[in-house]
C-alpha positions in Angstrom: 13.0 8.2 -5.6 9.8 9.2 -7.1 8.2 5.9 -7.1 4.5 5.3 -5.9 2.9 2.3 -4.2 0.3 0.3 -6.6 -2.0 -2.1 -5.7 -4.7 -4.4 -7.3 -6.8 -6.3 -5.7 -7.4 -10.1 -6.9 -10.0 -12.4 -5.6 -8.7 -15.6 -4.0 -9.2 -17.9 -7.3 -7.7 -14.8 -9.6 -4.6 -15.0 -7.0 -4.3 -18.4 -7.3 -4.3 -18.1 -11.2 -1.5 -15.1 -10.7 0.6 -17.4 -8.8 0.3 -19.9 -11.1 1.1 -17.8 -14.4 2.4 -14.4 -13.6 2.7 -13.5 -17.0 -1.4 -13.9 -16.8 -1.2 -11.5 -13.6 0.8 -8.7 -15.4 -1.5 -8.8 -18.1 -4.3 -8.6 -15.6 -2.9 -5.4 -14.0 -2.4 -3.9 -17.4 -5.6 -4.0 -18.4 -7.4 -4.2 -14.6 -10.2 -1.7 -14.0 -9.7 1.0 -11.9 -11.8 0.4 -9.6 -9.8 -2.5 -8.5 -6.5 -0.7 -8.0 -5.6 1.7 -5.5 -2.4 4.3 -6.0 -0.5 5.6 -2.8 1.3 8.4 -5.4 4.1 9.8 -3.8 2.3 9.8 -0.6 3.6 6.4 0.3 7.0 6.7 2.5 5.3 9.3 4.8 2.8 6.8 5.2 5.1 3.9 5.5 6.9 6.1 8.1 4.0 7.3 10.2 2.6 3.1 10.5 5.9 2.3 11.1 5.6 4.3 14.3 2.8 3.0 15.8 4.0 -1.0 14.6 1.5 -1.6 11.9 1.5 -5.4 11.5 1.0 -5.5 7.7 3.9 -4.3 5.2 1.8 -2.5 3.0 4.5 -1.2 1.5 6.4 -4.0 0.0 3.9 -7.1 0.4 4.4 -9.9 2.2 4.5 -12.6 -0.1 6.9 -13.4 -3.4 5.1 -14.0 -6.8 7.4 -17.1 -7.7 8.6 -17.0 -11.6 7.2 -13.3 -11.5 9.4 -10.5 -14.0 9.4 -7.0 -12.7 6.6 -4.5 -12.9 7.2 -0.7 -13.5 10.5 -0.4 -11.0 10.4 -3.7 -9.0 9.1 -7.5 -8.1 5.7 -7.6 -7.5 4.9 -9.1 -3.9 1.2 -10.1 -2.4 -1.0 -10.1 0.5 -3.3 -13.0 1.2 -7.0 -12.6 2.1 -6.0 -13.2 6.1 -3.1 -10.1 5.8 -5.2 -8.5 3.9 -8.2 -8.3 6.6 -5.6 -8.3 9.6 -4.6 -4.9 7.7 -8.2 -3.4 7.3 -9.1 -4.4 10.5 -6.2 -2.8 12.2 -6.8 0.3 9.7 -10.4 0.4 10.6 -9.5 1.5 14.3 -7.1 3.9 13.7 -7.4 7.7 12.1 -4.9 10.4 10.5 -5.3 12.4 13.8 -3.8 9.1 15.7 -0.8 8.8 12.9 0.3 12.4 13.2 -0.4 12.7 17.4 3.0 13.9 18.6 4.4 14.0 15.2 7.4 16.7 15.0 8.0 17.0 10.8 11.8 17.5 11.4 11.2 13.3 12.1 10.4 12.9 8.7 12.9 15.2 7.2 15.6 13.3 9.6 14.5 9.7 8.4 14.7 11.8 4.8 11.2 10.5 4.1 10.1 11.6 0.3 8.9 13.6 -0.4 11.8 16.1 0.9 8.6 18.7 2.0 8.2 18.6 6.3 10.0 21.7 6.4 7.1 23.4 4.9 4.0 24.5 7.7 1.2 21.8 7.7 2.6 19.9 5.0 1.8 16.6 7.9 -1.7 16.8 6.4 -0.8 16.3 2.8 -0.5 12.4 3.1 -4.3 12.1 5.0 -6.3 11.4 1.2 -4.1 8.4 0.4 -4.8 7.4 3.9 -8.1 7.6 3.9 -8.2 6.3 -0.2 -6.0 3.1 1.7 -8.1 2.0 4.5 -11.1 2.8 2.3 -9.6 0.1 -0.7 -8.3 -2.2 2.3 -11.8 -2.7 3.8 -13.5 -3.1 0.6 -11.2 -5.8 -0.4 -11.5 -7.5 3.2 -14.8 -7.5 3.4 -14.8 -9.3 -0.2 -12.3 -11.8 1.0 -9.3 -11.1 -1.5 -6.1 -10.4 -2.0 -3.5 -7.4 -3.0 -0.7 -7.6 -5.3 1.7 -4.6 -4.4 4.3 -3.1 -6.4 6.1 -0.2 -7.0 5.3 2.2 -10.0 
């Protein structure tokens, strides 16, 4: 299950052009910049499973939304978050640190819910997801405060 979580960010108009011609939107991510994209690595289940814990209201994960008519990138559909996800996200991100994720944390959770990477045995290893955190809510409130959207999928 090595997979990572991607993201690009799209303005509202680029969006609109994606959902019209996904072939144009593949194409786009190809050859996107990367500042517009954002990589969760192989960071991305413990932070699935540490939001999950405190009821995040965004699937950042998985996206929200189908791309209709859209082919598979890398190792699955891609899926999208409009502008108003996309800022309930950051602003809900915005109020929350690492320290609040982890509070009362035990790492044999994550190696119960057999969250990958298979490394919470391991001493402080609840600190290794923190830079994609940060990297996330960083991207997140960018793209919010611009007013556009994210097109999530699986690498």
């Amino acid at each position: 299950m090595s997979l990572t979580v991607e993201y690009l960010r799209l303005t509202p108009a680029e969006l609109a052009h994606a959902l019209a011609d996904p072939a144009w939107a593949e194409d786009f991510m190809l050859d996107s910049p990367r500042s517009r994209r954002f990589s969760k690595y192989k960071a991305w289940d413990a932070l699935r499973f540490l939001l999950a814990r405190v009821d995040f209201p965004v699937d950042l994960f998985r996206g929200e939304c189908e791309m209709p008519g859209a082919e598979p990138w890398f190792s699955g559909l891609p899926r999208y978050l409009p502008p108003d996800r996309v800022a309930l996200a950051a602003a809900t991100l915005a109020g929350t640190t690492y320290a609040d994720l982890i509070a009362e944390v035990d790492p044999a959770e994550l190696d119960a819910a057999e969250v990958y990477p298979p490394i919470w045995h391991r001493p402080d290893q609840l600190y290794w997801p923190r830079e994609w955190f940060d990297g996330l809510r960083t991207f997140l409130l960018a793209t919010a405060e611009s007013g556009d959207a994210i097109v999530v999928w699986r690498g």
